[in-house]
C-alpha positions in Angstrom: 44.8 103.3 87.6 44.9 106.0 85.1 41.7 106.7 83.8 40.0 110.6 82.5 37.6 112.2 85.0 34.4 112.2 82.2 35.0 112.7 78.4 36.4 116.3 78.4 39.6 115.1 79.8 40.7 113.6 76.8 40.7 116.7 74.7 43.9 117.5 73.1 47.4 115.4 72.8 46.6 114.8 69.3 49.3 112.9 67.2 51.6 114.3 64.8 51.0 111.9 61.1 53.4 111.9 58.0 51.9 112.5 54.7 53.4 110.4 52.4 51.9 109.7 48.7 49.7 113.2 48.3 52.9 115.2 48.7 55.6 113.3 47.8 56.2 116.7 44.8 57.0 118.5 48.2 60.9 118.4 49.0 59.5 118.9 52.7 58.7 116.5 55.7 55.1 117.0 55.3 53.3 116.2 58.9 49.7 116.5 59.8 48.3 117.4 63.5 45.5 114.9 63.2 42.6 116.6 65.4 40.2 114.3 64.8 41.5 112.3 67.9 39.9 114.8 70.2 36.5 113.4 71.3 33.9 115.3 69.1 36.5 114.4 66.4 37.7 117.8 66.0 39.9 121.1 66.8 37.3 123.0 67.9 37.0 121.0 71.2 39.7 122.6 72.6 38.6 126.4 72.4 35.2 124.7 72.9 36.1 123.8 76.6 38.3 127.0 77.2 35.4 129.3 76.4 33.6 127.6 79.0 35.7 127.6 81.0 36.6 130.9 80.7 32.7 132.0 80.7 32.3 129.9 84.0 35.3 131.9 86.0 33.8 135.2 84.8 30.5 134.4 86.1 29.0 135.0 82.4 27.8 131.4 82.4 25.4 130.4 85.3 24.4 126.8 86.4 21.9 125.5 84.3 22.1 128.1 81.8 21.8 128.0 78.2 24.9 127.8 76.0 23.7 129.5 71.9 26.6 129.7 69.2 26.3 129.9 65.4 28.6 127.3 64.3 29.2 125.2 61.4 29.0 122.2 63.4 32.5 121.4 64.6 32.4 124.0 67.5 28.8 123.5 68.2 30.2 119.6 69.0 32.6 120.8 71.2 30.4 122.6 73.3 27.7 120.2 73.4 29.8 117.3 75.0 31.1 120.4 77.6 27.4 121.0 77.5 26.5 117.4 78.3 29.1 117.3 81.2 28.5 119.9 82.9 24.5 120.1 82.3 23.9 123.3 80.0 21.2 123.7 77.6 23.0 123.8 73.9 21.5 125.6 70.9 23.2 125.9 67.8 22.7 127.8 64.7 24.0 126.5 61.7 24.1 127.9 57.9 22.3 125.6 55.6 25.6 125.0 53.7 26.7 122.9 56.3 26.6 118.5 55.9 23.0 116.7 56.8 25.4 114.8 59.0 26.5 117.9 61.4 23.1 118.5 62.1 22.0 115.3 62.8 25.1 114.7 65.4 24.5 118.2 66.9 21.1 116.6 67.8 22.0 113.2 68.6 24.6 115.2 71.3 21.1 116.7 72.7 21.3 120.3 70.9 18.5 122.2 69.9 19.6 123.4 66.1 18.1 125.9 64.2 19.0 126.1 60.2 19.8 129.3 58.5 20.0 130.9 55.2 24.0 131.2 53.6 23.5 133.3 50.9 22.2 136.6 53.2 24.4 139.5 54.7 25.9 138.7 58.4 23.5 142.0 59.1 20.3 140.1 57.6 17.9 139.2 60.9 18.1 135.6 59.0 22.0 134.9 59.4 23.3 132.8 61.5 25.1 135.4 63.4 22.2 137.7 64.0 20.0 134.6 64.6 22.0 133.5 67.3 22.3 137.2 69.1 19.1 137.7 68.8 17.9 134.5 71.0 20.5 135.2 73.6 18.8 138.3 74.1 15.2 136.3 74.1 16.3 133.5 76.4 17.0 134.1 80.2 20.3 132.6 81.6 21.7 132.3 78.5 25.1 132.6 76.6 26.0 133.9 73.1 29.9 132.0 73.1 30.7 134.3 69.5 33.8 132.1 68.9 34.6 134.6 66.2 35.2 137.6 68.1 36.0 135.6 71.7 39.4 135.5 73.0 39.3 132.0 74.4 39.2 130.8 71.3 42.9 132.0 70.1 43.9 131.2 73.8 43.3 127.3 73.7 45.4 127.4 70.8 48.3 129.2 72.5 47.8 127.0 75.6 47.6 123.6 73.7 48.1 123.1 70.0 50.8 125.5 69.7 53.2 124.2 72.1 51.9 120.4 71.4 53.4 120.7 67.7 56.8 122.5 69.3 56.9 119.4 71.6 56.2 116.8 68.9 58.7 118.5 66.0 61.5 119.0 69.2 61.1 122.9 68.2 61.9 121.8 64.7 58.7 123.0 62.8 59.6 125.7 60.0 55.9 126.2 58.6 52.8 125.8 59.7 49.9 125.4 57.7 45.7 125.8 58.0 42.6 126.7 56.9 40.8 129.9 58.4 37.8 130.5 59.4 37.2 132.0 63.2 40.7 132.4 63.2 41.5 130.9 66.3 43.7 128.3 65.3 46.2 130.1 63.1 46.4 132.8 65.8 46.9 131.2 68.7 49.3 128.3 66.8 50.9 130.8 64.8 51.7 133.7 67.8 53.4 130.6 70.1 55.6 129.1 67.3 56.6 132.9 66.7 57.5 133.3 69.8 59.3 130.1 70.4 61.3 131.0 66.5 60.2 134.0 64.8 61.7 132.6 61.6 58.4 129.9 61.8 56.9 130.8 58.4 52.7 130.8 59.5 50.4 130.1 56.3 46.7 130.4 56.0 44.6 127.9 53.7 41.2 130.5 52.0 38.4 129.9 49.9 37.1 131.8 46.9 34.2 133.6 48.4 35.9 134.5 51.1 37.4 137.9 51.8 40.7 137.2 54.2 43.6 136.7 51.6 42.7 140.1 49.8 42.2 141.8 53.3 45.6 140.4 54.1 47.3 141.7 51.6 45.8 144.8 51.1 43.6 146.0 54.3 40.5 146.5 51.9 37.5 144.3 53.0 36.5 144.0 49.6 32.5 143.1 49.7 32.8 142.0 46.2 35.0 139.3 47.0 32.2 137.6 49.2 30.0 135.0 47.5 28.8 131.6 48.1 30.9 128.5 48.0 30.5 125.1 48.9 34.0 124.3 51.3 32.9 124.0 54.7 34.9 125.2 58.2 37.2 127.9 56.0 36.8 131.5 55.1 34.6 134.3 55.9 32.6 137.6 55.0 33.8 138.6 58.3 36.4 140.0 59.9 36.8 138.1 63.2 38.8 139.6 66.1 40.1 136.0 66.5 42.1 136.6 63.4 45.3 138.3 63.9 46.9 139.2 60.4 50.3 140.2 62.2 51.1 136.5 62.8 50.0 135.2 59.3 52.9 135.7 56.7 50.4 134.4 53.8 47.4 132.8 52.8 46.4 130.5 49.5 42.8 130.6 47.9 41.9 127.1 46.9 38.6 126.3 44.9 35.4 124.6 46.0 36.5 121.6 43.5 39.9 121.2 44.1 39.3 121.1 47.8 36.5 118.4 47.7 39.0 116.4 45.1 41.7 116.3 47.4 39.2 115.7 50.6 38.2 112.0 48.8 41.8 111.8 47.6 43.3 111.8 51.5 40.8 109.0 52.0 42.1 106.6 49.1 45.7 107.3 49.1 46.6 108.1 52.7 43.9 106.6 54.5 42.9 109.7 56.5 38.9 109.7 56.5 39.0 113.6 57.1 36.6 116.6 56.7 36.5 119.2 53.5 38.8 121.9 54.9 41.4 118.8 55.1 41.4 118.8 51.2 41.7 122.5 50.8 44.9 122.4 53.3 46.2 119.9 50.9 45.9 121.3 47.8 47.2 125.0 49.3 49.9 123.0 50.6 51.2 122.2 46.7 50.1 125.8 46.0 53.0 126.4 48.5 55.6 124.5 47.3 58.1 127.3 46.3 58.4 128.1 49.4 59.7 124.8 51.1 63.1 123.4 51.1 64.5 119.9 51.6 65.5 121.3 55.7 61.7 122.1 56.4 59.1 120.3 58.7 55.7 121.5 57.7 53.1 121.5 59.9 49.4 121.0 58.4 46.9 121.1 60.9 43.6 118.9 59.9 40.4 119.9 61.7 37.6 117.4 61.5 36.3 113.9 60.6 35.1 112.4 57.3 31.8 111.2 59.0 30.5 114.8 58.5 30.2 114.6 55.2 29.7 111.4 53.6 26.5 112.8 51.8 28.5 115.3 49.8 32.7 114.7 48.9 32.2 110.9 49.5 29.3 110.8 47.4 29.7 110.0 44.0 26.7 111.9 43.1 27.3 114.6 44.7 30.4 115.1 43.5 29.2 114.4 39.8 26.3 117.1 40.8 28.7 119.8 41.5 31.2 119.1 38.4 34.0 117.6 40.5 33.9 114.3 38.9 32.7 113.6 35.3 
């Protein structure tokens, strides 16, 4: 019989899907790694579970202990089911940004969530990030997971994603492609392809608002490029450690619009029911398109579900609210 231990063993293996209509201007073999197959229907299981891991070897996380992490929602997921497993307390904090439904699944998976103000400095006592330190220092046996600046978190990458795509494309990939936010991904994706061909071309998807393609290309952290936006799971007014600039040859702003547009656009014309940072990798994907030949397999990776956020890009209204839509 062949059959996974509890839920956590069927984390990862995710399948390799062609794009078809959205980028048929591409010249490129256009194929997504489709992470929504992963249990809590996203990437972030996979560092989810290594952290723990991780955290359990090093004695940081005791039994019965409490697991905190800011989050906006997809990692908080991933621990929870670990959390669920192996029977940890979860608390996450979450930015009020982020879709009615992440909260509301973060609880249904047994979490305690508390909800905190976007537009404040990461240093504000209100942010998410100092709102989460501060109640691992209030709350015995407990650990802060900081996916941003934690190592594991580029490591399940480089253990699993990064050789799954080499596997999949027979070491044919030329370019992969992704939003950024902890930084994780792109890392730990981008540093094995390298290493398997250094000529793999590594391209990060940003938002306006967000302060990593100007950092990138300049090594100012520019605070006037930080300011609200409405695309979840991507950018920052951080610098995580997770991010490593060496292994990213580019990145590609898209706009709050054009990465909802394309979000409910993957749903009706390629039948992929997938998250707002899925849009965004879209449209930087045509940003890109100078820099793809007929010869190239492109890599997109696509992080989480559409169930997240049928309140907002598969809302009518809402996209009417925000101008996306007339």
């Amino acid at each position: 019989m062949e059959y996974a231990e509890n839920i956590l063993g069927t984390i990862g293996n995710t399948p390799l899907v062609k794009l078809n209509k959205l980028t048929a201007e591409l010249p490129c073999l256009v194929l997504a790694k489709y992470e929504t197959f992963n249990p809590g229907n996203s990437v972030k299981d996979r560092m989810a579970l290594q952290m723990i891991t991780d955290a359990e070897e090093a004695g940081i996380l005791k039994p019965g202990g409490t697991i905190i992490e800011g989050t906006s929602g997809n990692t908080g997921m991933g621990l929870a089911l670990a959390a669920v497993v192996k029977g940890y307390k979860m608390i996450c904090v979450i930015s009020d940004k982020q879709s009615k439904e992440k909260i509301d699944i973060l609880k249904a998976m047994g979490s305690e969530v508390h909800v905190c103000p976007t537009d404040v400095e990461p240093e504000d006592p209100r942010s998410y990030y100092s709102t989460a330190k501060r109640l691992a220092t209030e709350i015995p046996n407990s650990w802060y997971v900081n996916q941003y600046d934690n190592p594991s978190n580029t490591k399940a990458h480089f253990l699993s994603t990064g050789p799954e795509i080499w596997e999949q494309t027979d070491g044919k990939v030329t370019h992969f492609v992704v939003g950024v936010g902890t930084g994780g991904t792109i890392s730990g994706v981008g540093s094995y392809l390298k290493m398997k061909n250094p000529n793999v071309k590594v391209w990060g998807i940003d938002t306006y608002g967000s302060v990593f393609k100007k950092y990138h290309e300049t090594g100012i952290f520019d605070k006037n490029e930080i300011y609200p936006y409405i695309t979840e799971g991507i950018g920052e007014d951080i610098l995580p450690k997770n991010v490593n600039f060496d292994v990213i040859d580019g990145f590609t702003k898209v706009t709050d619009k054009d990465a909802a547009v394309y979000t409910a656009r993957l749903a009706k014309e390629e039948a992929m029911f997938l998250g707002n940072s899925a849009g965004a990798a879209v449209k930087g994907l045509l940003q890109l398109k100078e820099h793809f030949t007929k010869d190239d397999v492109v890599v997109v990776l696509f992080h989480d579900h559409g169930s997240r956020y049928v309140g907002k890009m598969f809302n009518e209204d809402w996209m009417r609210e925000k101008g996306f839509i007339d």
